[in-house]
N, CA, C and O atoms as a GROMACS GRO file, in nm:
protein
  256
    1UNK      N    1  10.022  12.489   9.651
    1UNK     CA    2  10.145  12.421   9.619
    1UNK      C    3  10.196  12.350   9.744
    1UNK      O    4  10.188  12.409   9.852
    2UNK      N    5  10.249  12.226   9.736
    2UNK     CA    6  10.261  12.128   9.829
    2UNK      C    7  10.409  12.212   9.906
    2UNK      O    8  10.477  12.275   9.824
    3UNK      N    9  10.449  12.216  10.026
    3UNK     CA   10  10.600  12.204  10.052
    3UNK      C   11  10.656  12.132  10.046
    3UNK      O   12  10.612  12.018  10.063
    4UNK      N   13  10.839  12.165  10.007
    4UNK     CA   14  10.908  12.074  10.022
    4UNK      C   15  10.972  11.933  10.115
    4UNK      O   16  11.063  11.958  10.194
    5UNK      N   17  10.943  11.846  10.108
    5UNK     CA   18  10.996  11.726  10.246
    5UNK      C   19  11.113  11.809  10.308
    5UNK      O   20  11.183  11.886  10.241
    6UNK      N   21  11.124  11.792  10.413
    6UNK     CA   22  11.292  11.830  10.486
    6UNK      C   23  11.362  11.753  10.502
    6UNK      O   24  11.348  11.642  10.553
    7UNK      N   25  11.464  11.810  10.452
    7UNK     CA   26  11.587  11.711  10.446
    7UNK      C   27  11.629  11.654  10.572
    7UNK      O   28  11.582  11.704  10.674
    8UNK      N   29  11.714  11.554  10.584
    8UNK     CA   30  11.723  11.460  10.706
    8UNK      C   31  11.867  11.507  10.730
    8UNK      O   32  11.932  11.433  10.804
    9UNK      N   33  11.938  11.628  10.678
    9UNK     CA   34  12.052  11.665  10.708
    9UNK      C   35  12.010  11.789  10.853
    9UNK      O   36  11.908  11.858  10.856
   10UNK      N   37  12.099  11.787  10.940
   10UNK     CA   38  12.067  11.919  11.015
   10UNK      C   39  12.133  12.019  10.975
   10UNK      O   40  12.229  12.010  10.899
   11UNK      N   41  12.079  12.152  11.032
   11UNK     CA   42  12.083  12.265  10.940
   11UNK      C   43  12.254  12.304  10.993
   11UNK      O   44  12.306  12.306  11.106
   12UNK      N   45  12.317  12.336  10.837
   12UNK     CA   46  12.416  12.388  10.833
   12UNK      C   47  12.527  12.307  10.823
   12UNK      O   48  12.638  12.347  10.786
   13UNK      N   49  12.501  12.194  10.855
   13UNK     CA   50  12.593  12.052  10.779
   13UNK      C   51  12.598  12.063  10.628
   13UNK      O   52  12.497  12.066  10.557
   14UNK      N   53  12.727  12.070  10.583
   14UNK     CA   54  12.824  12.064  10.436
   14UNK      C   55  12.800  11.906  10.412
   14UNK      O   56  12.801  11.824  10.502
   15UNK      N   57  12.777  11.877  10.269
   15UNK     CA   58  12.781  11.759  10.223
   15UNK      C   59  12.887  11.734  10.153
   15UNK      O   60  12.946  11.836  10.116
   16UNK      N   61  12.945  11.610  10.113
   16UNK     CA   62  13.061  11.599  10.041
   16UNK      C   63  12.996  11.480   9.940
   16UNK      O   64  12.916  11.394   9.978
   17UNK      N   65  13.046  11.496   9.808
   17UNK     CA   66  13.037  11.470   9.707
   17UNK      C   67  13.104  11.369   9.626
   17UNK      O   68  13.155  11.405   9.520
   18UNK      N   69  13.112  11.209   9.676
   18UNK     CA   70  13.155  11.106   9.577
   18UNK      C   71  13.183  11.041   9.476
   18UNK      O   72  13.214  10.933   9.525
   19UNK      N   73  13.197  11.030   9.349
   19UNK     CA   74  13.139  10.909   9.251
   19UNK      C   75  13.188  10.797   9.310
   19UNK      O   76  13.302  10.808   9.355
   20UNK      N   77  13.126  10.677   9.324
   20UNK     CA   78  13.127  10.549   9.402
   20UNK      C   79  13.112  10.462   9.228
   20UNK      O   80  13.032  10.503   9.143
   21UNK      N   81  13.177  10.378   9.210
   21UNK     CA   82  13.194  10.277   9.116
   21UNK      C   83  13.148  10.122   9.191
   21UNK      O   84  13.194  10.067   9.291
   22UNK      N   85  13.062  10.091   9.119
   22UNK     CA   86  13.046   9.950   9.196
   22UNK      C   87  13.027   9.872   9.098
   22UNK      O   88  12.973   9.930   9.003
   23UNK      N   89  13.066   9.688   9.068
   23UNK     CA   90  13.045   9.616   9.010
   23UNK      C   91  12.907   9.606   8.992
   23UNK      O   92  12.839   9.616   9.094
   24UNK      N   93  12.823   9.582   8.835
   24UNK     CA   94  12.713   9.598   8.762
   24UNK      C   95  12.638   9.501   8.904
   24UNK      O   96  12.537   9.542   8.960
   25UNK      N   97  12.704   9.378   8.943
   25UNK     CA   98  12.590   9.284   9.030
   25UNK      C   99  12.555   9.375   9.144
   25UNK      O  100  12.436   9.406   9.151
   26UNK      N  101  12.646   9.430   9.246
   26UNK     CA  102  12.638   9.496   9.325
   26UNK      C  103  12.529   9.578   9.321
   26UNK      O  104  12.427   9.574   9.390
   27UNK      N  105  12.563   9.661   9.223
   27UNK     CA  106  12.465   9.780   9.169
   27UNK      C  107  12.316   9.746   9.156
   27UNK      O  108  12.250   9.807   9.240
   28UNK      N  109  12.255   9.681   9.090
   28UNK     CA  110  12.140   9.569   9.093
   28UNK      C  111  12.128   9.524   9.258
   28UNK      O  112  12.037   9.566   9.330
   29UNK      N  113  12.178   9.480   9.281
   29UNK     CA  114  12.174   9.489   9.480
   29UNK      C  115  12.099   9.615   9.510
   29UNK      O  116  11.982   9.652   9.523
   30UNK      N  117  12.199   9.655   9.515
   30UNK     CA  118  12.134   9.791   9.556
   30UNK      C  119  12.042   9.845   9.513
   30UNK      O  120  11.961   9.872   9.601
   31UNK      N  121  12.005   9.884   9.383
   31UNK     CA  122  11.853   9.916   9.315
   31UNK      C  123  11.744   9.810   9.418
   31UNK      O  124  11.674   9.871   9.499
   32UNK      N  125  11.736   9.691   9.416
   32UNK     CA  126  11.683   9.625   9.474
   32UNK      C  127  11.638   9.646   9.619
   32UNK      O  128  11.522   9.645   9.659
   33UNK      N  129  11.741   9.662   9.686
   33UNK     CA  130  11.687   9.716   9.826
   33UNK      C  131  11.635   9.804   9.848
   33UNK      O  132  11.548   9.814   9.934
   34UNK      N  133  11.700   9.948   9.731
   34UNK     CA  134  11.634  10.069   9.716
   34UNK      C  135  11.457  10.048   9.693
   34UNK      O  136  11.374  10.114   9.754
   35UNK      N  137  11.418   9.917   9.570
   35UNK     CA  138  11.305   9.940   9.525
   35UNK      C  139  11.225   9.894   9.614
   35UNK      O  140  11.103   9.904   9.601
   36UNK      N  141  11.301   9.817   9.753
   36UNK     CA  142  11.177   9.738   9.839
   36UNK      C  143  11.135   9.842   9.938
   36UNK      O  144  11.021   9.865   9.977
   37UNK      N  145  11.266   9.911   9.977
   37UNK     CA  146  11.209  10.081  10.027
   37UNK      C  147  11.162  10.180  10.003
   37UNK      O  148  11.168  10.275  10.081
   38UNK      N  149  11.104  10.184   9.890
   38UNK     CA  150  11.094  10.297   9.826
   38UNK      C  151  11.149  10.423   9.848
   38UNK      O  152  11.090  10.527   9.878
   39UNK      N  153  11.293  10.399   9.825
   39UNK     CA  154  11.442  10.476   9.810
   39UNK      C  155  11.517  10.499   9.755
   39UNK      O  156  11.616  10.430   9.780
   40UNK      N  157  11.537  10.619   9.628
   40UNK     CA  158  11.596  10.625   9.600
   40UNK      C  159  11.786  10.580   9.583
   40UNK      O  160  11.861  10.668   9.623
   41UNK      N  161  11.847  10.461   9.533
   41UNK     CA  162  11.940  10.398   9.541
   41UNK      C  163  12.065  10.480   9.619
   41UNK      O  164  12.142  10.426   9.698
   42UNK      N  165  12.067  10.669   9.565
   42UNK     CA  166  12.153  10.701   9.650
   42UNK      C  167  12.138  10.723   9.784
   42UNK      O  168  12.243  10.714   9.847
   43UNK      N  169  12.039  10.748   9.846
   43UNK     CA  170  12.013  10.741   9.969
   43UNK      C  171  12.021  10.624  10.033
   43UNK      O  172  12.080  10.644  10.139
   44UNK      N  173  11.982  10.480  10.017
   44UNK     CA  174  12.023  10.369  10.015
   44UNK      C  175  12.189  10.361  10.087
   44UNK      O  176  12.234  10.357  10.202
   45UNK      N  177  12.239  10.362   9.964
   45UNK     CA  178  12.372  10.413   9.974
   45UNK      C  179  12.473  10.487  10.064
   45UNK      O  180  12.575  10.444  10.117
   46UNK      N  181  12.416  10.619  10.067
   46UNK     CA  182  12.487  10.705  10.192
   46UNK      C  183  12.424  10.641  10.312
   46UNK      O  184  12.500  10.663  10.406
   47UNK      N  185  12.330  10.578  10.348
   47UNK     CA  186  12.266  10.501  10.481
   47UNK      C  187  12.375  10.380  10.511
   47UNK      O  188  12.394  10.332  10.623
   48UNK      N  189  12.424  10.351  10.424
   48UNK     CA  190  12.462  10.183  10.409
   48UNK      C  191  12.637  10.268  10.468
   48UNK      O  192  12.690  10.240  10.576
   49UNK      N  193  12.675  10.336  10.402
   49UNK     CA  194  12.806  10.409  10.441
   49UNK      C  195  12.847  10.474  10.600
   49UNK      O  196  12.937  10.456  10.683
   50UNK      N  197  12.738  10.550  10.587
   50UNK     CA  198  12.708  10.625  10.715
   50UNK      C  199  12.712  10.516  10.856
   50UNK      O  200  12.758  10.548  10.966
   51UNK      N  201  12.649  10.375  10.819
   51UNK     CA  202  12.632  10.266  10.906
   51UNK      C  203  12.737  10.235  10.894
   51UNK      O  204  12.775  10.258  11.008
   52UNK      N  205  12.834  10.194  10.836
   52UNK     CA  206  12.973  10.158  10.822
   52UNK      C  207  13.053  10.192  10.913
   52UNK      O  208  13.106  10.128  11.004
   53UNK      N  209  13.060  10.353  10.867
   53UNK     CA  210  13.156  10.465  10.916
   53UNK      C  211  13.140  10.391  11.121
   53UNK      O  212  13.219  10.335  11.198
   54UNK      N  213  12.995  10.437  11.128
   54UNK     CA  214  12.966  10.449  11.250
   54UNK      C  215  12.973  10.296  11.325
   54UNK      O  216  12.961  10.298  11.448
   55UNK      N  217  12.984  10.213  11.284
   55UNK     CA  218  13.025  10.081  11.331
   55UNK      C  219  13.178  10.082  11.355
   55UNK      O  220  13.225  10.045  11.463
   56UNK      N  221  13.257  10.126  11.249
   56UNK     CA  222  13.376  10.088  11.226
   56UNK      C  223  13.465  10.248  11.395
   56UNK      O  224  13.574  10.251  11.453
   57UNK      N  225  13.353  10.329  11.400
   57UNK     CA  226  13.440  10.413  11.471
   57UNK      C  227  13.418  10.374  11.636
   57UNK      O  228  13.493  10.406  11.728
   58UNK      N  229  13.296  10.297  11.643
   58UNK     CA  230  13.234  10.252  11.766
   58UNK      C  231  13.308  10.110  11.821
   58UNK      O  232  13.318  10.086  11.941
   59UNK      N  233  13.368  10.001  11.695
   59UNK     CA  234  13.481   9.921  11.692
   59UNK      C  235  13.621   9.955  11.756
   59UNK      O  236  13.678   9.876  11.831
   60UNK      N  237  13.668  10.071  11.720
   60UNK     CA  238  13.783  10.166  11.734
   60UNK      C  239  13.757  10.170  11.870
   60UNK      O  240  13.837  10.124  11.952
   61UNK      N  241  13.650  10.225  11.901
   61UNK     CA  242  13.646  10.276  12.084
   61UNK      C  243  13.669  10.184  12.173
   61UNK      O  244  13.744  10.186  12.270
   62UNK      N  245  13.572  10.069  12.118
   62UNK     CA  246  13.589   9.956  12.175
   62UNK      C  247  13.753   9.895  12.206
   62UNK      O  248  13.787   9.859  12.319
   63UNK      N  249  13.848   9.891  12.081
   63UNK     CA  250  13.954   9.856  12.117
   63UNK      C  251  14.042   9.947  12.171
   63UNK      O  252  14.150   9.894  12.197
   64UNK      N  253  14.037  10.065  12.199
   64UNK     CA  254  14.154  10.131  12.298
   64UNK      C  255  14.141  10.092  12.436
   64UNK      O  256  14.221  10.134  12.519
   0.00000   0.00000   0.00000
């Protein structure tokens, strides 16, 4: 029996749990990028967020 992949979370990190609503075009976006990665759309997703977050807090530093 094969093992499981490991998750890309480190151990003992809590996840938090969304529903995200996005306009039908959007959504299709996203499937799309997902399908050129072969990535599942939510992972896609939390990558695309996670990059956000971390731009937007590295912005912040920048301006104090």
């Amino acid at each position: 029996m094969a093992k499981a992949k490991p998750r890309g979370r480190p151990p003992g990190e809590t996840m938090q749990v969304y529903a995200v609503r996005l306009p039908a075009a959007r959504a299709r976006e996203l499937e799309e990028i997902a399908k050129r990665e072969t990535t599942p759309p939510a992972t896609v997703l939390r990558r695309l967020v996670i990059e956000r977050l971390d731009q937007l807090k590295r912005e912040q530093g920048a301006g104090q």
